[in-house]
PDB file with one MODEL, atoms N, CA, C and O in Angstrom:
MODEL        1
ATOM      1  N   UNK A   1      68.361 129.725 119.098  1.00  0.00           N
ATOM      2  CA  UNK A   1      67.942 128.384 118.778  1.00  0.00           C
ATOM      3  C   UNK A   1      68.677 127.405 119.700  1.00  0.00           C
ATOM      4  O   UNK A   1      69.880 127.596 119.879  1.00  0.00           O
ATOM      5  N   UNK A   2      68.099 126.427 120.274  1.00  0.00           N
ATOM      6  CA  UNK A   2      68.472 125.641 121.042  1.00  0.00           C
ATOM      7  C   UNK A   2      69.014 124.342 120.519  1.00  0.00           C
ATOM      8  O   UNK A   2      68.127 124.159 119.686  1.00  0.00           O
ATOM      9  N   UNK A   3      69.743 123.382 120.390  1.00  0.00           N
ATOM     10  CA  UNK A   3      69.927 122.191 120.414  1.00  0.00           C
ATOM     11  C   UNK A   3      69.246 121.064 120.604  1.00  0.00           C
ATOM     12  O   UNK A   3      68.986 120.786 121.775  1.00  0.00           O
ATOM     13  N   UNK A   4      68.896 120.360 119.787  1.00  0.00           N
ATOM     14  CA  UNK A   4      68.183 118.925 120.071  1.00  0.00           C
ATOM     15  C   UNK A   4      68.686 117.825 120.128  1.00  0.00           C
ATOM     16  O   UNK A   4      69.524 117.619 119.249  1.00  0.00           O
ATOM     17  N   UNK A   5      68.506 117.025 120.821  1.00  0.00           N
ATOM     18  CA  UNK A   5      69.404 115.263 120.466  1.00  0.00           C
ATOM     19  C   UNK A   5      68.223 114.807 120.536  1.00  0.00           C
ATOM     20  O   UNK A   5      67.198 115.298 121.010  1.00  0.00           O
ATOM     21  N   UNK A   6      68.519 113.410 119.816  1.00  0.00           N
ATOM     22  CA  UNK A   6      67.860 112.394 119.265  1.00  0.00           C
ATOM     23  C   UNK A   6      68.811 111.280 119.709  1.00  0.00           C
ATOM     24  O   UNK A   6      69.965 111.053 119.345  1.00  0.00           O
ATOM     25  N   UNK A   7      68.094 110.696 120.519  1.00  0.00           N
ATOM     26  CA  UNK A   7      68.571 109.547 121.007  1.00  0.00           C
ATOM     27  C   UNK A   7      67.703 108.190 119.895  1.00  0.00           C
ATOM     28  O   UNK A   7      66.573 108.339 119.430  1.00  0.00           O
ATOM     29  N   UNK A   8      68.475 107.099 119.706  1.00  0.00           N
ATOM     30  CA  UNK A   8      67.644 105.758 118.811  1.00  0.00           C
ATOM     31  C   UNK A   8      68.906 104.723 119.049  1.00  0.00           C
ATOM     32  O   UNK A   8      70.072 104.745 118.653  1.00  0.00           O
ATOM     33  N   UNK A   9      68.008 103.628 120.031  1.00  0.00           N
ATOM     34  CA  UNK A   9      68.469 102.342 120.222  1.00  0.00           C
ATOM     35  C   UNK A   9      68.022 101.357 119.122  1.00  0.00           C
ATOM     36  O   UNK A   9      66.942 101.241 118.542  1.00  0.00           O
ATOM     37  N   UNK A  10      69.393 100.563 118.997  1.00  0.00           N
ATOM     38  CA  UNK A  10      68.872  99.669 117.940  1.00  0.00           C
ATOM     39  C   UNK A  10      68.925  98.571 118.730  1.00  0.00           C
ATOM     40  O   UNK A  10      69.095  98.533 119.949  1.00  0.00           O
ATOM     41  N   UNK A  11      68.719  97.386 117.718  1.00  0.00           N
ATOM     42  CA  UNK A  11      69.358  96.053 118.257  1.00  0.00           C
ATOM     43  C   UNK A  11      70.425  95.467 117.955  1.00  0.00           C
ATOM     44  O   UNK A  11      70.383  95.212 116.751  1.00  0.00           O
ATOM     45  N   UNK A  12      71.697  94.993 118.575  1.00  0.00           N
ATOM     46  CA  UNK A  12      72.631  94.631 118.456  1.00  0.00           C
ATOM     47  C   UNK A  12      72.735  93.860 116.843  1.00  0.00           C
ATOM     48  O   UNK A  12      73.699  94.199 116.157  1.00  0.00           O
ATOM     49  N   UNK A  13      71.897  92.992 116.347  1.00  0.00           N
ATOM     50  CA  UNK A  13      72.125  92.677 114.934  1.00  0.00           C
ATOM     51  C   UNK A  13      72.213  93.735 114.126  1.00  0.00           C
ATOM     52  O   UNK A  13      73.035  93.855 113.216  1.00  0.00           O
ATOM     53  N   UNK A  14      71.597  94.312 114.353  1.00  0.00           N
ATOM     54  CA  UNK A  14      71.595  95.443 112.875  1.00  0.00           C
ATOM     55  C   UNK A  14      72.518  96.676 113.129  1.00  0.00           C
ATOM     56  O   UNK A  14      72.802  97.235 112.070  1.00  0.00           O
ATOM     57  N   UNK A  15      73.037  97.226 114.173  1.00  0.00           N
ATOM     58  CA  UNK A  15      74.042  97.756 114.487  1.00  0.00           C
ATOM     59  C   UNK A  15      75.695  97.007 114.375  1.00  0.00           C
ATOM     60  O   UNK A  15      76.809  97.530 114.400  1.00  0.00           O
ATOM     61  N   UNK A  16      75.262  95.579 114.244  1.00  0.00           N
ATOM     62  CA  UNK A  16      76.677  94.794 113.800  1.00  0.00           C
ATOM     63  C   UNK A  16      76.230  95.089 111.779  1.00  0.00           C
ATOM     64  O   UNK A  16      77.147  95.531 111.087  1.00  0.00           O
ATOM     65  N   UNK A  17      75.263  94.884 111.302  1.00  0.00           N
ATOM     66  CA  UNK A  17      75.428  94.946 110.179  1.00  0.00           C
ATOM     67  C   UNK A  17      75.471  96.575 109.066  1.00  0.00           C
ATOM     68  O   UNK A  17      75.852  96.956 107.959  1.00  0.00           O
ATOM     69  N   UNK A  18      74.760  97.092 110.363  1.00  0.00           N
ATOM     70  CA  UNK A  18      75.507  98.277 109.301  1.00  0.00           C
ATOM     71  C   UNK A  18      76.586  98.788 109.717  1.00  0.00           C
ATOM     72  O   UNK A  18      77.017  99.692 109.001  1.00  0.00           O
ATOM     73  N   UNK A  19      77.266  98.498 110.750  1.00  0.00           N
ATOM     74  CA  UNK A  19      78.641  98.756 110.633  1.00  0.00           C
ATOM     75  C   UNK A  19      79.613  97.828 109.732  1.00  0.00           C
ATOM     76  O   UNK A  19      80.792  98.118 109.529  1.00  0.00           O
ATOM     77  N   UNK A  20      78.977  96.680 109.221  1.00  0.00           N
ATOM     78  CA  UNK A  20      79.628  96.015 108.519  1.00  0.00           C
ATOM     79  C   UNK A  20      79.838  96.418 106.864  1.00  0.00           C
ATOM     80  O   UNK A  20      80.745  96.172 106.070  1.00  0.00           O
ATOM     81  N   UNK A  21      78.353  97.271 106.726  1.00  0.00           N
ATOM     82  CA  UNK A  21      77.924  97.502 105.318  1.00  0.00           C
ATOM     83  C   UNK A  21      79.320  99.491 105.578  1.00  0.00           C
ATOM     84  O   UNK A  21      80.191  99.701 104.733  1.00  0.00           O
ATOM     85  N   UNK A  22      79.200 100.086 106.303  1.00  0.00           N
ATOM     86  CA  UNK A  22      79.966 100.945 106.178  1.00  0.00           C
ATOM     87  C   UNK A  22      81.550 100.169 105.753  1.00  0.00           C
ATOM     88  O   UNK A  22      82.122 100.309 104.671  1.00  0.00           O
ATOM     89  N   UNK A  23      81.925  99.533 106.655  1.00  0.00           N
ATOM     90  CA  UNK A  23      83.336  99.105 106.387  1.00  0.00           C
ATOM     91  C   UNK A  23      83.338  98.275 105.160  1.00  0.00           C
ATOM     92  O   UNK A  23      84.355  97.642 104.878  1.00  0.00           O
ATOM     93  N   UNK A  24      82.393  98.227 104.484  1.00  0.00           N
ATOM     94  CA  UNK A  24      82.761  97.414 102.727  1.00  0.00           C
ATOM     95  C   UNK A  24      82.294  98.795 101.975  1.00  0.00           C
ATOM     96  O   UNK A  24      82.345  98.851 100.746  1.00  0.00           O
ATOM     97  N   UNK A  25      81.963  99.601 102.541  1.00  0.00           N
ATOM     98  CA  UNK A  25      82.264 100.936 101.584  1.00  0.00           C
ATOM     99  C   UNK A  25      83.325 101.645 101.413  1.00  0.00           C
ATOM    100  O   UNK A  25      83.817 102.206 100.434  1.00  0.00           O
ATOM    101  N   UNK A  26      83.659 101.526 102.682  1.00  0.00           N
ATOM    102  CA  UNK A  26      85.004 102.372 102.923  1.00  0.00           C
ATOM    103  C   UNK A  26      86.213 101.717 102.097  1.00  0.00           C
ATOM    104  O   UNK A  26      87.113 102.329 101.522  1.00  0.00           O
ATOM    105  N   UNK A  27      86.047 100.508 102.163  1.00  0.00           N
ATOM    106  CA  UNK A  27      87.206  99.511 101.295  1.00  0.00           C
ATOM    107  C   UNK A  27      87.023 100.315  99.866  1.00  0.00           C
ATOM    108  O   UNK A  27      88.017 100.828  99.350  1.00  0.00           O
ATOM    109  N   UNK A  28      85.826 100.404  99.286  1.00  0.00           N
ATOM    110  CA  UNK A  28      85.906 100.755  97.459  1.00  0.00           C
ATOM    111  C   UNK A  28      86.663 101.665  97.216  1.00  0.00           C
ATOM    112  O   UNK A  28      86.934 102.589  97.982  1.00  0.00           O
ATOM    113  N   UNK A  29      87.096 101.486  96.080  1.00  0.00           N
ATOM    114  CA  UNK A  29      87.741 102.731  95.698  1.00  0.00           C
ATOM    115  C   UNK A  29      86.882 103.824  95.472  1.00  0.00           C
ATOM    116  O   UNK A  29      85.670 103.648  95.351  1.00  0.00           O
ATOM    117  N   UNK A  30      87.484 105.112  95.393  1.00  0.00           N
ATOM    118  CA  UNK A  30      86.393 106.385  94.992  1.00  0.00           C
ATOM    119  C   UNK A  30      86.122 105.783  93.828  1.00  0.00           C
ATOM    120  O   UNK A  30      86.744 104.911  93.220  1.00  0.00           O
ATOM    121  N   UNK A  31      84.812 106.523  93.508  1.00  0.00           N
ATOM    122  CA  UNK A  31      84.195 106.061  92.260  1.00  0.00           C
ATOM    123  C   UNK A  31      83.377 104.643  92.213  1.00  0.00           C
ATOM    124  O   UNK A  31      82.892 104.160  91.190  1.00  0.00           O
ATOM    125  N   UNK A  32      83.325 104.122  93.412  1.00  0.00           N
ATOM    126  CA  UNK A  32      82.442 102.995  94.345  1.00  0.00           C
ATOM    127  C   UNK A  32      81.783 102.449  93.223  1.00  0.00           C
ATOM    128  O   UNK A  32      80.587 102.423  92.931  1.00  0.00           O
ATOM    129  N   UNK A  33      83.468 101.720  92.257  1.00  0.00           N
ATOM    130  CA  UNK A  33      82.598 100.565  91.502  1.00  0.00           C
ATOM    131  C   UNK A  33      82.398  99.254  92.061  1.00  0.00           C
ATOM    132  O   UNK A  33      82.071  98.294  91.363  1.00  0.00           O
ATOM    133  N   UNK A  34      82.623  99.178  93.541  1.00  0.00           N
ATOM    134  CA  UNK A  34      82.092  97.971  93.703  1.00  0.00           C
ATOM    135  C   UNK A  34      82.843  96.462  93.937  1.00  0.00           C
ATOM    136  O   UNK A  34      82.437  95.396  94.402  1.00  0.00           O
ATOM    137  N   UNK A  35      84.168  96.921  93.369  1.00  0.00           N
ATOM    138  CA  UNK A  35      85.045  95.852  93.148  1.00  0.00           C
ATOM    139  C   UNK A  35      86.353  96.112  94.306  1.00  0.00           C
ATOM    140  O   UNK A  35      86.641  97.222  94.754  1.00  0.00           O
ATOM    141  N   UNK A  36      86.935  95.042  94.602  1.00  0.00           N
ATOM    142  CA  UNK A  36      88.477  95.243  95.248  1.00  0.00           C
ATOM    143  C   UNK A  36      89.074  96.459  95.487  1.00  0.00           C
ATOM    144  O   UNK A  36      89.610  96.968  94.503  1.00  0.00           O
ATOM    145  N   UNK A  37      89.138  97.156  96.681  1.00  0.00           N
ATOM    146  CA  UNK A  37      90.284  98.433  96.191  1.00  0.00           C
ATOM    147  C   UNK A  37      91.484  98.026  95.645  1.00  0.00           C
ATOM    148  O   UNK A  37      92.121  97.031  95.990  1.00  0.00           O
ATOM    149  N   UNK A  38      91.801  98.882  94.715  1.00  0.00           N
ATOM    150  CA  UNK A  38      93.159  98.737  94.314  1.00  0.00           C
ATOM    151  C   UNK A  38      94.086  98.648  94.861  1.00  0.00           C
ATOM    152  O   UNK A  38      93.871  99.175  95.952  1.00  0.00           O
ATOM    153  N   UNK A  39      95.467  98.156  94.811  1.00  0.00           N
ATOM    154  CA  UNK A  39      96.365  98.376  95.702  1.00  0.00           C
ATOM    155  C   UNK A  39      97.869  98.929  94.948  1.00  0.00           C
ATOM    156  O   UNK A  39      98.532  98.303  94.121  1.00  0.00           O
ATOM    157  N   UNK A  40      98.045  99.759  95.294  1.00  0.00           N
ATOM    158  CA  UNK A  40      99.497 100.303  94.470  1.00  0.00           C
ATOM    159  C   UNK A  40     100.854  99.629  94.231  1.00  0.00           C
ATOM    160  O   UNK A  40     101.405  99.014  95.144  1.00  0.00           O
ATOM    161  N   UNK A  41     101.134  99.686  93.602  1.00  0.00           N
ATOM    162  CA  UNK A  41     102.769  99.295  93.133  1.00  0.00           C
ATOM    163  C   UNK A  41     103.478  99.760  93.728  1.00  0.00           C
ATOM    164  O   UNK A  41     103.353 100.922  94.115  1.00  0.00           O
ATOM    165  N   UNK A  42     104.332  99.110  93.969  1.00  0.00           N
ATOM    166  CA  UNK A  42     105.629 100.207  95.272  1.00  0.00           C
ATOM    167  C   UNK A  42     106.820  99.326  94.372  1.00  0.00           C
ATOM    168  O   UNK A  42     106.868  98.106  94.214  1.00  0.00           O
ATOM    169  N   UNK A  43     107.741 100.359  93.850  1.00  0.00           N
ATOM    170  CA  UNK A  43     109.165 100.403  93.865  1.00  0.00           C
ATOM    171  C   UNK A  43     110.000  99.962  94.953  1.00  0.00           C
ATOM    172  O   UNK A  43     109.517  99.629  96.035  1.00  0.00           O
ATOM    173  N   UNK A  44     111.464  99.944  94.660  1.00  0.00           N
ATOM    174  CA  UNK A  44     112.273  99.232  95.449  1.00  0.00           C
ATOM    175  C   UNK A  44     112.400 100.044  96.974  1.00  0.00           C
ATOM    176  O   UNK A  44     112.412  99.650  98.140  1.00  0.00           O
ATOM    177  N   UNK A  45     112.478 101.242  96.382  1.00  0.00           N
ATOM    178  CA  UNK A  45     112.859 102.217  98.114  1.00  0.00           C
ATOM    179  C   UNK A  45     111.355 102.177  98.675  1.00  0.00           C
ATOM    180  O   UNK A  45     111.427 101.690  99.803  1.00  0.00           O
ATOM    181  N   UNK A  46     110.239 102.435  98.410  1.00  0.00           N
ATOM    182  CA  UNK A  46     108.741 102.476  98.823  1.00  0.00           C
ATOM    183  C   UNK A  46     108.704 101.070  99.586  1.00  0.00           C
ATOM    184  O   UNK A  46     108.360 100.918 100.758  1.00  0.00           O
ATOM    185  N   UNK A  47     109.243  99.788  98.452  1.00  0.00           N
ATOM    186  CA  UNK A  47     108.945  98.550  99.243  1.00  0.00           C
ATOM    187  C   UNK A  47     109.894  98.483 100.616  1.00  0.00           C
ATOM    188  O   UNK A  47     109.349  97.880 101.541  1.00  0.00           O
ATOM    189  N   UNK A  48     110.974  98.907 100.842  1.00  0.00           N
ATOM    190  CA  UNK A  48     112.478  99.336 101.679  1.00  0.00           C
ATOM    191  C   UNK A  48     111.633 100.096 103.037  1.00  0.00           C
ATOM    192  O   UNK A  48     111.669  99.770 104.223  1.00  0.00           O
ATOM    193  N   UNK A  49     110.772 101.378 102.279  1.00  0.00           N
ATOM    194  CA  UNK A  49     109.987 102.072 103.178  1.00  0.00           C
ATOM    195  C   UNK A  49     108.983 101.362 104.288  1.00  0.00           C
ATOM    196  O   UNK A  49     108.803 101.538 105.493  1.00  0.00           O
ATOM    197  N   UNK A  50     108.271 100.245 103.042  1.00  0.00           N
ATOM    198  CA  UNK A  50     106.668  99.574 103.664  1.00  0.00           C
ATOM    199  C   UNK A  50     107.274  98.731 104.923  1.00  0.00           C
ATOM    200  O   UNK A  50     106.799  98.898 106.046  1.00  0.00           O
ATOM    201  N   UNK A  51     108.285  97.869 104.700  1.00  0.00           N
ATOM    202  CA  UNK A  51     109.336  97.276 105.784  1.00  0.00           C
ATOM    203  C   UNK A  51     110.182  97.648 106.273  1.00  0.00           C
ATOM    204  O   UNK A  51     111.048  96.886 106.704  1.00  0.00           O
ATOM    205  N   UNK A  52     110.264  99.193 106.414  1.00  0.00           N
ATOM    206  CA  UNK A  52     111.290  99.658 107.741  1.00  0.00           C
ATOM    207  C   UNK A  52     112.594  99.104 107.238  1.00  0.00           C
ATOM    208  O   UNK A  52     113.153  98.724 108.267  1.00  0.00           O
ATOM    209  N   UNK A  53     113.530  98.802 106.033  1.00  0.00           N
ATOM    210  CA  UNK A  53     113.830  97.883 106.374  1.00  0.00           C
ATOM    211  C   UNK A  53     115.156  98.801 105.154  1.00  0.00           C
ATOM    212  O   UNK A  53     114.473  99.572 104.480  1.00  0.00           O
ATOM    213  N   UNK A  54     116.328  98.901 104.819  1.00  0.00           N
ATOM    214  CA  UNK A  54     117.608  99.130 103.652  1.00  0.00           C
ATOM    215  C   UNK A  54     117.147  98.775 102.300  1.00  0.00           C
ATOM    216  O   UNK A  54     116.673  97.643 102.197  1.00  0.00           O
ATOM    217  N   UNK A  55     117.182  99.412 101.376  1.00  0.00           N
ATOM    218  CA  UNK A  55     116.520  99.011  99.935  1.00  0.00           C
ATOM    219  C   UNK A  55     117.642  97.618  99.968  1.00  0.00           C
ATOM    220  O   UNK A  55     117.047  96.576  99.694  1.00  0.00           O
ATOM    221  N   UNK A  56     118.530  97.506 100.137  1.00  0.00           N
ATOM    222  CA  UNK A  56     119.545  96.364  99.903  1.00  0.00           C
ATOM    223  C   UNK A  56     118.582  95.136 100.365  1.00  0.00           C
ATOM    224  O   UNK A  56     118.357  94.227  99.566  1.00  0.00           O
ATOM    225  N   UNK A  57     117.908  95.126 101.928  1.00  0.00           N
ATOM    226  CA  UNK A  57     117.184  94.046 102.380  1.00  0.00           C
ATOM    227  C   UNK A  57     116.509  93.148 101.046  1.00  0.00           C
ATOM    228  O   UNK A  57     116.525  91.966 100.702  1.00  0.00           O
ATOM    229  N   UNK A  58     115.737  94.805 100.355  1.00  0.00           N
ATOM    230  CA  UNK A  58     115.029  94.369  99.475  1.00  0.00           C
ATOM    231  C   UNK A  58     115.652  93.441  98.367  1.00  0.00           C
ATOM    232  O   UNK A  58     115.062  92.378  98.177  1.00  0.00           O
ATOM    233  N   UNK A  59     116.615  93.672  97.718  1.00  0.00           N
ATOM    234  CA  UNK A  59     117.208  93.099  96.596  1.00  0.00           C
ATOM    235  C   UNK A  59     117.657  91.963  97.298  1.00  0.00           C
ATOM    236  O   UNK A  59     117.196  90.966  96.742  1.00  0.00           O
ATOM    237  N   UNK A  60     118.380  91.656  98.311  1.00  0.00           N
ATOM    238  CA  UNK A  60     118.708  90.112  99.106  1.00  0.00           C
ATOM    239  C   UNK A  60     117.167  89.244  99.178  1.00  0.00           C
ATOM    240  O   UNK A  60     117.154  88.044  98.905  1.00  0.00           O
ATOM    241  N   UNK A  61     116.004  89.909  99.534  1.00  0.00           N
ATOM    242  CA  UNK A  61     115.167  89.146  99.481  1.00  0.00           C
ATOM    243  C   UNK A  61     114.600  88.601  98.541  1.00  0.00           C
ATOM    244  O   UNK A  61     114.069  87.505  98.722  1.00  0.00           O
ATOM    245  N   UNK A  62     114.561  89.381  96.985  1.00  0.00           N
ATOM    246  CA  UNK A  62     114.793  88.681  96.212  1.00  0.00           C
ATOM    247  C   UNK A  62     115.674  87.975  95.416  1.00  0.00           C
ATOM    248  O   UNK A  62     115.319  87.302  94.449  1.00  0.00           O
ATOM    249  N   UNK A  63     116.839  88.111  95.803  1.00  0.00           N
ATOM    250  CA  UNK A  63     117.593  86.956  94.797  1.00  0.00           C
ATOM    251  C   UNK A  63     117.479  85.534  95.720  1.00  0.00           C
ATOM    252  O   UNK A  63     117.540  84.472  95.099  1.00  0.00           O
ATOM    253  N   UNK A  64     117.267  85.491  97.610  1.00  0.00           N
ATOM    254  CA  UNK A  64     117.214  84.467  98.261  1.00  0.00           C
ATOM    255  C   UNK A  64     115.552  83.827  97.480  1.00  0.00           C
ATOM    256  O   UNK A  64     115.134  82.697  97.736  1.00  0.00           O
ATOM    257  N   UNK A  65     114.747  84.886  96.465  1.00  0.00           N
ATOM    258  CA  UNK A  65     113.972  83.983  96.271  1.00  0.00           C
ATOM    259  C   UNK A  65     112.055  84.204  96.863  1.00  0.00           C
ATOM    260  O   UNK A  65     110.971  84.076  96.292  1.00  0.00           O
ATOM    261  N   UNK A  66     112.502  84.592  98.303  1.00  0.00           N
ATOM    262  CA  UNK A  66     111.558  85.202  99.557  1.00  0.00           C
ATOM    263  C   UNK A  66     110.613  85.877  98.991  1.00  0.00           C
ATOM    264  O   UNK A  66     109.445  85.648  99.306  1.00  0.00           O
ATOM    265  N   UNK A  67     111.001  87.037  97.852  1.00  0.00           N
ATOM    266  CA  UNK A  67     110.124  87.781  97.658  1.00  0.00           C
ATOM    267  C   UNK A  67     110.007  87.475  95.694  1.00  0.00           C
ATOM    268  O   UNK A  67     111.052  86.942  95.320  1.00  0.00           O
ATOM    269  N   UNK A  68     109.306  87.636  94.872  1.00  0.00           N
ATOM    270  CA  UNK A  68     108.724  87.794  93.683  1.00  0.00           C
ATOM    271  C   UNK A  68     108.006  88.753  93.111  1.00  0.00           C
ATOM    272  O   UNK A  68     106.783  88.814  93.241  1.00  0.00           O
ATOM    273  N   UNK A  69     108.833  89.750  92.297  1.00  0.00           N
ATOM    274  CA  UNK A  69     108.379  91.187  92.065  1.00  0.00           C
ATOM    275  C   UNK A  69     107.765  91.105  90.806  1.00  0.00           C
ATOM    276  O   UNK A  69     108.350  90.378  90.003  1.00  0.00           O
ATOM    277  N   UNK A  70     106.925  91.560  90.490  1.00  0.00           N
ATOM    278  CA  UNK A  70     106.967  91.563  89.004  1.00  0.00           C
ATOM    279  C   UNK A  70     107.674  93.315  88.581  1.00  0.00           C
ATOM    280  O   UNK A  70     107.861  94.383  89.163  1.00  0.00           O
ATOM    281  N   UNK A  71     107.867  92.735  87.243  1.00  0.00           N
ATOM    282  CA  UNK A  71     108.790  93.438  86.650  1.00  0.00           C
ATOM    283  C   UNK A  71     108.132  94.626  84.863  1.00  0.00           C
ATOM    284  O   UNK A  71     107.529  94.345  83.827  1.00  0.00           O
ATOM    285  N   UNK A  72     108.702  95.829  85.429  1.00  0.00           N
ATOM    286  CA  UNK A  72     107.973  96.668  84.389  1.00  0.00           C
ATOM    287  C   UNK A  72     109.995  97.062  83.490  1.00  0.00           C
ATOM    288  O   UNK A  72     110.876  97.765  83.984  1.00  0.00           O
ATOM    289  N   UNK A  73     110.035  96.438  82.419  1.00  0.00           N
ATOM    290  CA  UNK A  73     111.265  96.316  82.103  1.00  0.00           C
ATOM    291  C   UNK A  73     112.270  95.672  83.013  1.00  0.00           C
ATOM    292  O   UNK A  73     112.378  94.463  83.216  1.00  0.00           O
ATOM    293  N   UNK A  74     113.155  96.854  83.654  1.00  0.00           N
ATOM    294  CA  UNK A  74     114.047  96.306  84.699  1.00  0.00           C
ATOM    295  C   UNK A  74     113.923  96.914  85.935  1.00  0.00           C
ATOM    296  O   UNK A  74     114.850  96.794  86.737  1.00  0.00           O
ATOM    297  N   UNK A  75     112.639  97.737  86.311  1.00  0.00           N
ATOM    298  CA  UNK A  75     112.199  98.025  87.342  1.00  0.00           C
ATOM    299  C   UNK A  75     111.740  96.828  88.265  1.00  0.00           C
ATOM    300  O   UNK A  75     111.231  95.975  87.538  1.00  0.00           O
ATOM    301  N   UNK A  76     111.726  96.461  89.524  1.00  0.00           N
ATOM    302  CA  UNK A  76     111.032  95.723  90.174  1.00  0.00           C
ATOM    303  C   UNK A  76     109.619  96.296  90.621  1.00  0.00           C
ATOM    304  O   UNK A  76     109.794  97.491  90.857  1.00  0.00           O
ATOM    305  N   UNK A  77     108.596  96.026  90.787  1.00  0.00           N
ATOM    306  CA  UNK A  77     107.881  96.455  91.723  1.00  0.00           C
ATOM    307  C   UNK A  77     106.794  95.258  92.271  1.00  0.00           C
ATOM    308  O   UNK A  77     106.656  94.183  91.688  1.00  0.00           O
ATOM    309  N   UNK A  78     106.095  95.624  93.425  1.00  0.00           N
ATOM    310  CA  UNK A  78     105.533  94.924  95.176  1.00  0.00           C
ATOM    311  C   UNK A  78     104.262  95.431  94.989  1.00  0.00           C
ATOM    312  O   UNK A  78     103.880  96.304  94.209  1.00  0.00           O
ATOM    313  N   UNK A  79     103.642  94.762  95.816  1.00  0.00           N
ATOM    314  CA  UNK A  79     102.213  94.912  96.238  1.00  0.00           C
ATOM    315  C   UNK A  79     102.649  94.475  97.778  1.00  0.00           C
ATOM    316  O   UNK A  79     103.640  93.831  98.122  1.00  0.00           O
ATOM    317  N   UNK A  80     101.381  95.144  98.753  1.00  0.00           N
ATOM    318  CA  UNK A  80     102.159  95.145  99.948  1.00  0.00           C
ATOM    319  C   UNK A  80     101.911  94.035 100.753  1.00  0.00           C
ATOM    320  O   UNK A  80     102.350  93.691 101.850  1.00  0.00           O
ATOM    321  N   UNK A  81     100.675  93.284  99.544  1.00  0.00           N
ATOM    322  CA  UNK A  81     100.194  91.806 100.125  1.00  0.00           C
ATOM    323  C   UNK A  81     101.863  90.682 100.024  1.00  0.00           C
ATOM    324  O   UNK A  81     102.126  89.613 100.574  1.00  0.00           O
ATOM    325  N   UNK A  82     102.579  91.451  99.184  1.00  0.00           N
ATOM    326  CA  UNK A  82     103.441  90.304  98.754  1.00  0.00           C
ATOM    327  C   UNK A  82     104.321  90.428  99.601  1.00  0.00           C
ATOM    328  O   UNK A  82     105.098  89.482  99.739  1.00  0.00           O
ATOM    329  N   UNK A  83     104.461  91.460 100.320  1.00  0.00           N
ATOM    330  CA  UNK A  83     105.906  92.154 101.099  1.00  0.00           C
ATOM    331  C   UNK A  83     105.601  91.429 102.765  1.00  0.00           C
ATOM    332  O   UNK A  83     106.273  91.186 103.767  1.00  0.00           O
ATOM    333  N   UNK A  84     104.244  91.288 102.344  1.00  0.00           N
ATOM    334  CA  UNK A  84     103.676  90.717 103.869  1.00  0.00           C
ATOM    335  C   UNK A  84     104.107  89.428 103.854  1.00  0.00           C
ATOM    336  O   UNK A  84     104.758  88.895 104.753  1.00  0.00           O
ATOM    337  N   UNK A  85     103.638  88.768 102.528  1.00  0.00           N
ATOM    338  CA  UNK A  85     104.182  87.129 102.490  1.00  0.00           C
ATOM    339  C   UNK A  85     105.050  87.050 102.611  1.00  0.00           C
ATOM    340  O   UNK A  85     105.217  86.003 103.237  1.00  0.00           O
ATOM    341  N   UNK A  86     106.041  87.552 102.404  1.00  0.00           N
ATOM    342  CA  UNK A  86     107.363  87.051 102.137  1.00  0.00           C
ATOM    343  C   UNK A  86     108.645  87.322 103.588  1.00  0.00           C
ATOM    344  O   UNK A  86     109.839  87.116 103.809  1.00  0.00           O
ATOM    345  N   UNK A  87     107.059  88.081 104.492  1.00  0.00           N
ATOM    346  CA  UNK A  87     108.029  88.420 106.082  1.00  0.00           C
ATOM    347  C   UNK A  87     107.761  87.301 106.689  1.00  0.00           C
ATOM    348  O   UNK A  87     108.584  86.930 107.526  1.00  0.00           O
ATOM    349  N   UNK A  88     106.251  86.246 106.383  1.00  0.00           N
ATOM    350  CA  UNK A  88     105.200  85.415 107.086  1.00  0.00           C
ATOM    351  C   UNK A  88     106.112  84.124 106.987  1.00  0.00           C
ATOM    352  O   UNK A  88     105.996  83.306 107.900  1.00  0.00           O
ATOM    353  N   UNK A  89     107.267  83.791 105.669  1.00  0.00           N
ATOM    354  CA  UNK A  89     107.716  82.876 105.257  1.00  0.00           C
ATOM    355  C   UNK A  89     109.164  82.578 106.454  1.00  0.00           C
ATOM    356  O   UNK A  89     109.908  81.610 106.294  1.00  0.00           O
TER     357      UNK A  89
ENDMDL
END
């Protein structure tokens, strides 16, 4: 059996939009309900990890304030949107 290709030119619009419609799939979470992917909680060494950076950095950045963890008892934990803000500041 031999090999076939199939060659198919599109037009530049619709080759921008379904590459657009792939990359808002790829964002969903499995189970493609449709909404925000989730984004995980990261602990103090994970957040230490996400910034390259001494878990100590971490705890200086928040008592200077920089960063705002929320808190599961006396655990801290980050989202990595927040770890970003708080380098941007």
């Amino acid at each position: 059996m031999t090999a076939q290709t199939l060659q198919l030119t599109l037009p530049d619009g619709l080759l921008h939009s379904i590459a657009q419609r792939v990359a808002e799939l790829l964002q969903q979470p499995a189970g493609g309900t449709g909404g925000a992917p989730v984004e995980p909680w990261l602990g103090v060494s994970e957040a230490a990890g996400y910034l390259a950076c001494p878990v100590s950095r971490i705890y200086d950045l928040v008592a200077l304030g920089r960063l705002h963890p929320h808190r599961d008892g006396r655990r801290l934990l980050f989202r990595t949107a927040d770890l970003d803000a708080a380098l941007a500041q």
